[in-house]
Every structure is written in structure tokens, then in C-alpha cells.
C-alpha positions in Angstrom: 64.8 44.2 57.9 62.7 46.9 56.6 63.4 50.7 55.9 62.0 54.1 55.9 63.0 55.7 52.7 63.1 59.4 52.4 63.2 61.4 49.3 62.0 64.9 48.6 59.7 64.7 51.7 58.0 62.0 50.7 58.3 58.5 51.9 58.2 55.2 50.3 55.1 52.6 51.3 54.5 49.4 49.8 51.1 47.4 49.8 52.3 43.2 50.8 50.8 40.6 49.2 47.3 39.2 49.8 48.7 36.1 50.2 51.0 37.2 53.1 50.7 37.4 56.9 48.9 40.6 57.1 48.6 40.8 53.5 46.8 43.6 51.6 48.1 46.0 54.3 50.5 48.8 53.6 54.3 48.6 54.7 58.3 49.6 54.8 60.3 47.6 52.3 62.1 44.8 53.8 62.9 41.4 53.8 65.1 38.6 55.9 68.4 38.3 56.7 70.2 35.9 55.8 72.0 33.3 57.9 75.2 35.1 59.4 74.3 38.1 56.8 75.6 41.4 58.0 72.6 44.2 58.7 73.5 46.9 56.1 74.4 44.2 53.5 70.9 42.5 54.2 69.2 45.7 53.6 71.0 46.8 50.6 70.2 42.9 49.0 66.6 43.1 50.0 66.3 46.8 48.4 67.8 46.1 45.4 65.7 43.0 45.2 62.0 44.5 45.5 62.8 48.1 44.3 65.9 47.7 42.3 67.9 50.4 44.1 71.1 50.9 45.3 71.6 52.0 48.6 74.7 54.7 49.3 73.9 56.0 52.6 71.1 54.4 55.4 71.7 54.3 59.6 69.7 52.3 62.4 66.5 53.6 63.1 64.5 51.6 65.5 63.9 47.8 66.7 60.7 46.6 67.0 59.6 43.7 68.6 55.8 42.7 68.4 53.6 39.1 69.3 50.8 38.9 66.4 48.0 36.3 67.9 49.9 33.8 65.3 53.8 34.8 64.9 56.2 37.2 66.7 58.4 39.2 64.4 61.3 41.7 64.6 61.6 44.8 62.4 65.4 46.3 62.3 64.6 49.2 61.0 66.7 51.4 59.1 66.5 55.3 57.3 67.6 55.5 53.7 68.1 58.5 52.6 70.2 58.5 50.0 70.5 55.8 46.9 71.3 55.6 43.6 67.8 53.9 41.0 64.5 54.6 40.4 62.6 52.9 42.7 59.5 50.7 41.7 57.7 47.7 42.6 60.3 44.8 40.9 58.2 42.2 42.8 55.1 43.3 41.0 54.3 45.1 44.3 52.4 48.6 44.3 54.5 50.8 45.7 53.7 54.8 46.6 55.7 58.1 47.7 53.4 59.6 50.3 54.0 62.7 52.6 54.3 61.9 56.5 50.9 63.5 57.3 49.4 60.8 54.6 50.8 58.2 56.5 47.7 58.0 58.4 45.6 57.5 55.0 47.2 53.8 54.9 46.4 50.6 57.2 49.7 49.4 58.5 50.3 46.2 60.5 50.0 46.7 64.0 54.1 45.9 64.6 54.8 49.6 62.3 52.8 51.5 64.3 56.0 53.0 66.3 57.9 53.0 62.6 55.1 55.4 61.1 55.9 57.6 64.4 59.8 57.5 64.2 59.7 58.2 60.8 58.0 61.8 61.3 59.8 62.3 64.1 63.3 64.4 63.6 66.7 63.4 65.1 66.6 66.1 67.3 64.6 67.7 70.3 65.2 70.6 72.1 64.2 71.3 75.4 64.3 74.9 76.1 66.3 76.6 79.0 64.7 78.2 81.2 65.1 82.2 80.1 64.6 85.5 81.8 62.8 87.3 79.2 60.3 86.6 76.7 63.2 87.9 74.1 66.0 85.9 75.3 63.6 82.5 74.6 62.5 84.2 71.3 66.5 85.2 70.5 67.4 81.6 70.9 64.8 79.7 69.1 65.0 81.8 66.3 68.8 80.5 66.3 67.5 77.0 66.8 65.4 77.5 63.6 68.4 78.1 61.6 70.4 75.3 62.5 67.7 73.1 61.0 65.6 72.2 65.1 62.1 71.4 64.1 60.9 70.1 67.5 60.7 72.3 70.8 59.6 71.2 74.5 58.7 74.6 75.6 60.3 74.1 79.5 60.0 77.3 81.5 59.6 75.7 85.0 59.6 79.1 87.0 56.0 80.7 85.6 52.6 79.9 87.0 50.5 77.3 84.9 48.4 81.0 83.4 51.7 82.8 82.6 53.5 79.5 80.8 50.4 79.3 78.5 50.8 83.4 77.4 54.5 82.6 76.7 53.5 79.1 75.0 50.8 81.6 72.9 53.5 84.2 71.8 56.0 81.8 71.0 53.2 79.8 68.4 51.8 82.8 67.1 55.5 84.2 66.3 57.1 80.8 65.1 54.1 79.0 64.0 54.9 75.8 61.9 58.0 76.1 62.3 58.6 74.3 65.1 57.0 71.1 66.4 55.5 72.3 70.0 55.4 69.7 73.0 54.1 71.4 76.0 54.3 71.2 79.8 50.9 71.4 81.4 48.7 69.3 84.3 46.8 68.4 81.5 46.8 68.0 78.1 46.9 71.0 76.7 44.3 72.9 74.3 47.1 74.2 72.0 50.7 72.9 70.8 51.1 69.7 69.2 52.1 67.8 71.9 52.1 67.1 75.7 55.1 66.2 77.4 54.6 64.4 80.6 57.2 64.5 83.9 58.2 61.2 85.6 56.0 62.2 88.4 53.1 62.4 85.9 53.9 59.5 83.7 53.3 57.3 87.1 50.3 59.0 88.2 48.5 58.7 84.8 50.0 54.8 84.4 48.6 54.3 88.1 45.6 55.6 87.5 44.8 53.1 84.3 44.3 56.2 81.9 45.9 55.1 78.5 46.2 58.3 75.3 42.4 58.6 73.4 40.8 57.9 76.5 38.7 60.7 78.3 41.0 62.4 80.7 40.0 63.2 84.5 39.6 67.3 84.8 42.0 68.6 86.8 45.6 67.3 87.3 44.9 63.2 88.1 47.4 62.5 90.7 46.6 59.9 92.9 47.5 60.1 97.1 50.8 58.5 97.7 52.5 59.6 94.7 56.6 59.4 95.6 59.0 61.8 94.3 62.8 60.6 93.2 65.1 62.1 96.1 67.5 62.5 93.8 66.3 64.7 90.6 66.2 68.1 91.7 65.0 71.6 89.1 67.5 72.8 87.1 68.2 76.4 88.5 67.3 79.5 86.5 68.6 82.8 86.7 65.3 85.3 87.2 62.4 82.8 86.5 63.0 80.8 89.7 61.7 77.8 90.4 61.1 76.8 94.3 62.9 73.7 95.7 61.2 71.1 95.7 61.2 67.4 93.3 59.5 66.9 89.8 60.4 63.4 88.6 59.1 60.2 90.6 60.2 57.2 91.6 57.7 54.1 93.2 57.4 50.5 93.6 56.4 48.8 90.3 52.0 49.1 89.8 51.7 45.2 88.9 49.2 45.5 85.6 46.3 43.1 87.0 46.1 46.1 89.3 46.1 49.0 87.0 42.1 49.3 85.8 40.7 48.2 89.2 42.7 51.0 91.1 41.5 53.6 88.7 38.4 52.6 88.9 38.3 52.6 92.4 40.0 56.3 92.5 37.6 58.0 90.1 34.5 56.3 92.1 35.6 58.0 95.4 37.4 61.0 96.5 40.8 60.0 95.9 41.4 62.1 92.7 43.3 65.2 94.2 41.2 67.5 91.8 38.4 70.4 92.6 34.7 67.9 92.7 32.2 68.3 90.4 34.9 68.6 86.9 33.3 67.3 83.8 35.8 64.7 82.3 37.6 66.0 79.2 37.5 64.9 75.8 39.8 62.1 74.6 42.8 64.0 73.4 45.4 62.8 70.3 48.1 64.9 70.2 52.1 63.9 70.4 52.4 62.1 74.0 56.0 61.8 75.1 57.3 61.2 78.5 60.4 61.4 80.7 62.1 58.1 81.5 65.0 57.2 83.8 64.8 53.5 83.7 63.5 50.2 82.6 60.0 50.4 84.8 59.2 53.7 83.2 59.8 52.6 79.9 57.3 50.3 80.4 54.4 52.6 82.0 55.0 55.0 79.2 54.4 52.1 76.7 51.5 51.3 79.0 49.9 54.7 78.6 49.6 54.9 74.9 52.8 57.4 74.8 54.5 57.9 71.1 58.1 58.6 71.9 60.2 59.1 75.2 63.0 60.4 76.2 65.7 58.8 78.5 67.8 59.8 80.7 70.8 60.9 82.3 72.6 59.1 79.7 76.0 61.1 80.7 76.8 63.6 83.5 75.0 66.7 83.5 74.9 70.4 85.1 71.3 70.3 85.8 71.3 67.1 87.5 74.4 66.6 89.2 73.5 63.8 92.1 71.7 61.8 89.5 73.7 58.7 88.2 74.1 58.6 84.8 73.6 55.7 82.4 76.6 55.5 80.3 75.7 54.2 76.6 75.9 50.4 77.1 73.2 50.7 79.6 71.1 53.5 77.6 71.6 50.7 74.7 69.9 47.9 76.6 67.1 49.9 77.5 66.2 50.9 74.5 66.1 47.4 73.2 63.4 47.2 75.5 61.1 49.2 74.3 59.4 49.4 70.9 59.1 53.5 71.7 61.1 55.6 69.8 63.7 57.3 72.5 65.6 60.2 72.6 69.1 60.3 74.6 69.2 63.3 77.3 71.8 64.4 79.1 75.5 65.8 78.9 74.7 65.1 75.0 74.8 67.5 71.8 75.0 67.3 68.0 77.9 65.4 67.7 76.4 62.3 69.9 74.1 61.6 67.0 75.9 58.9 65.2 76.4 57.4 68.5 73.1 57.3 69.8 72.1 56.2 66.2 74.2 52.8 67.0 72.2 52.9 70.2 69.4 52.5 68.6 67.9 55.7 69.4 65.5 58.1 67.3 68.1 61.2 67.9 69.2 63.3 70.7 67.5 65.5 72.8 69.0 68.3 75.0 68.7 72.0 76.7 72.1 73.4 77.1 73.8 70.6 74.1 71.6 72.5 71.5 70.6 75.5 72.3 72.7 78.7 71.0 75.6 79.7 73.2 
């Protein structure tokens, strides 16, 4: 067990002993279970044990699973955010408050790497609708804002790559900080906080061997063969209007042995569909995310370095109609799969959350189940 506890804005790290596997590193409080001890009740014994609180309120956060070159462990990870005490180290432990940006200050064991990124991320993520005007998308985010949305995939699939990154401009300069800003683009973009990649892309880049802080191929890396899912269609707009055509992917599994020798082989030759003569870009180190659909995608995103996905169709929706949905045992296995955390899409809205909580999911994310009516 182990927790991300929230207080003020702050966060509570504690440094394990020198003595312990990965000792002198930084960490959530935790401890073991029990035999045939029951989650929440574990939790609130190990808490009141090293920090001498009480718990009163705490939910699922995420499940890792991680192989050290010595022992496998599994972190069930939970958010407190409410409890009665004053916390401190009752083991002798240091323990510190620190803001989520100082996070990155500490060393952490490898295996809460994805618990330092769940625990900035919020429990909900809009994707935008696609809009007519610049004031309808402006209207609705500012109604976002109230209800308490701090992340934003700015989706407007009908404008040309040149007229996305003017709106994506106006919107940041107008909300700032407000909002946390993943972007669409064909590569990762100069501005926003994020990128967030499409099936289609997700396989190209996973193909391709590229993984995130590596230096990224100018020009949009999609390899020859790519597939497109049959079955995933644009959602329809009303005057931005995108034309037919497919934008997730589907493919036979890349096996891994496979992966570096094939992008090797690509970025040696001609096979890059992109303009010759490009200068690599940098390494880039913003907020990765990607779309997934199932258990192989999962995967590739893990592959490629991404810090959170979403999944989905987890129940029927407008915009996707012919796609099957998942249903939430299925959603549930999938994310037990992957150490990522995942955001449910898909016929979902605010009042999913405790569900998709007992899913084991970061949050929801959605276009028409949280943006303003």
C-alpha cells in the first residue's frame, strides 16, 4: 500500500531507510497488507503507524506493478485527502510537504515514477468540441474554468495545422495558467504543456522506435503502411468541418526485437514520409498522452515514454457510434495492465468518477460529458 496525501497543495514525501531496498530515496507512505487485510483498513493501519494519522476520507488511485533487477513489487495506491492528526515521521523517518512542481527536486524509486505523474494529474480532462467560432470555444471554457476543469485537450479537427496553432495561441494568451493545455499537432508542439497523440500516431511513433526525450524526426514521422481502424470515424462539427476520412489506427502487433532495427532502417533511407533535408528536432519533455482502444496500444504507449493515456469507448457514444464499446469490467482489466495513469472516454461525465475510481482509473475524460450545455 502506499498513498499520495494531499493537503493545502502540498503533498506528503517521505525519505525510506538506508537500510531498505532502495533506501535513502524519497517515497509515498505505505506499508504491507496484512494477510486477508481489507485495502482501506491496511492503509489506515499503516498511516497511523508511520505518521500517526487518522484517515477519514482516501479512494483508489493507481496500481503499479514494477520488476527491480532483485524484487518485483506492487504499489496500491491510494489519494488521501482528508484525515484527522498532525502528520510526522513516528518511525523516526524524515518526512516533507512539498508542492507537485517540487516533486522533481526528489529521487524516487523507479516503480513511483507513474505515482509522481498521477498525483499532479487532475480527475478530469476535457477534450474540447469542436466549435464554430473562436467565442463559442472561449464561452465554454470559461464555464469549464468555473466548475473547477484544470486540464484541456484543445481538439478542433476542422482547421488547417496554421489556423489550430492561432486558436491554440488566443486561447493561452486569454486563459493562461489556468488551464493545463495538451495539444494536437504532427509534432510536438513549440507551445502548450502537452502533446496529445492519435492512435494513428501512437503506432507510427511506437513503430518507428522513437521513445519521449529522444530527438524527434522533422516533419510528421509516419512510416509507409500505416493502417487506419475501419471503424473510428471524425466526430462531425457543425461549420468547422472535417473531411471523411479515418484518424485512429489499427495494425498487427510490431514484435519489440523489431522496433530499433526498423527505425533505424527508416531514418537511413527514404521511407520517412517527410520533406528531405529536415534537421532532427530537439528532444522534447512536455506532457505525452495518447489515445488507446485496447490492450496492444496500451502497451506501445508505455513503449513510447507516454505519461498518461486515455482509453476508450468505455460506453456508447454519439461521436463514435459503429465503435464497440468496452463496458467497465473490460475497461477494468485493461487498466490493470498498464502502470499508465488512464483516463475513461466515452458516453461518460462527472458522475462516473467514483466508478471509474473503483476501476482503477486517474479520472474521466470527455467532450460532450463535461463541457457546458
Amino acid at each position: 500500500m502506499a498513498a499520495v496525501i494531499r493537503r493545502k497543495g502540498h503533498i506528503l514525501i517521505a525519505r525510506r531507510p538506508a537500510t531498505a531496498h532502495q533506501g535513502g530515496l524519497w517515497e509515498f507512505p505505505g506499508g504491507k497488507l496484512e494477510p486477508g487485510e481489507d485495502r482501506y483498513a491496511g492503509l489506515r493501519r499503516e498511516l497511523q503507524e508511520e505518521l500517526d494519522i487518522n484517515i477519514t476520507y482516501a479512494r483508489p488511485l493507481i496500481d503499479i506493478r514494477h520488476d527491480y533487477p532483485d524484487k518485483s513489487v506492487r504499489l496500491d495506491v491510494w489519494l488521501v485527502e482528508a484525515f484527522d492528526g498532525e502528520a510526522h515521521g513516528a518511525e523516526g523517518q524524515p518526512i516533507r510537504w512539498v508542492t507537485p512542481a517540487e516533486l522533481d527536486q526528489y529521487k524516487f524509486p523507479s516503480a513511483n515514477v507513474p505515482i509522481v505523474t498521477a498525483a499532479r494529474l487532475p480527475e478530469r480532462y476535457l477534450v474540447t468540441p469542436d466549435c464554430s467560432t473562436t467565442g463559442e470555444l472561449a464561452s465554454g471554457l470559461g464555464r469549464v474554468r468555473e466548475q473547477g476543469i484544470a486540464m484541456v485537450q484543445l481538439r478542433q479537427t476542422g482547421l488547417k495545422q496554421s489556423q489550430y496553432a492561432q486558436l491554440a495561441g488566443e486561447m493561452m494568451e486569454r486563459f493562461g495558467d489556468d488551464f493545463t493545455w495538451l495539444l494536437k499537432a504532427s509534432t510536438p508542439p513549440a507551445t502548450g504543456d502537452g502533446w496529445h497523440l492519435t492512435a494513428l500516431q501512437l503506432r507510427d511513433l511506437h513503430r518507428a522506435g522513437w521513445r519521449k526525450g529522444e530527438p524527434f524526426p522533422a516533419g510528421p514521422p509516419v512510416l509507409p503502411g500505416s493502417v487506419r481502424a475501419p471503424d473510428l470515424k471524425p466526430r462531425p462539427t457543425s461549420r468547422w468541418e472535417q473531411p471523411p476520412g479515418r484518424e485512429e489506427a489499427a495494425g498487427p502487433p510490431v514484435p519489440p526485437e523489431s522496433v530499433r532495427a526498423s527505425y533505424l532502417e527508416h531514418r537511413s533511407t527514404s521511407g520517412w514520409e517527410r520533406p528531405p533535408g529536415r534537421e532532427e528536432l530537439q528532444p522534447w519533455h512536455g506532457l505525452l498522452a495518447a489515445s488507446c482502444h485496447d490492450e496492444q496500444e496500451l502497451e506501445m504507449a508505455a513503449g513510447i515514454g507516454a505519461d498518461f493515456v486515455t482509453l476508450s469507448p468505455v460506453l456508447p457514444t454519439r461521436s463514435h457510434p459503429g465503435a464497440r464499446p468496452l463496458g467497465w469490467q473490460e475497461a477494468a482489466r485493461l487498466i490493470a495492465l498498464t502502470n499508465l495513469p488512464v483516463y475513461l472516454l466515452g458516453g461518460l461525465s462527472t458522475q462516473h468518477l467514483d466508478q471509474a475510481f473503483q476501476a482503477g482509473a486517474q479520472g474521466i475524460a470527455g467532450i460532450s460529458g463535461l463541457w457546458p450545455d
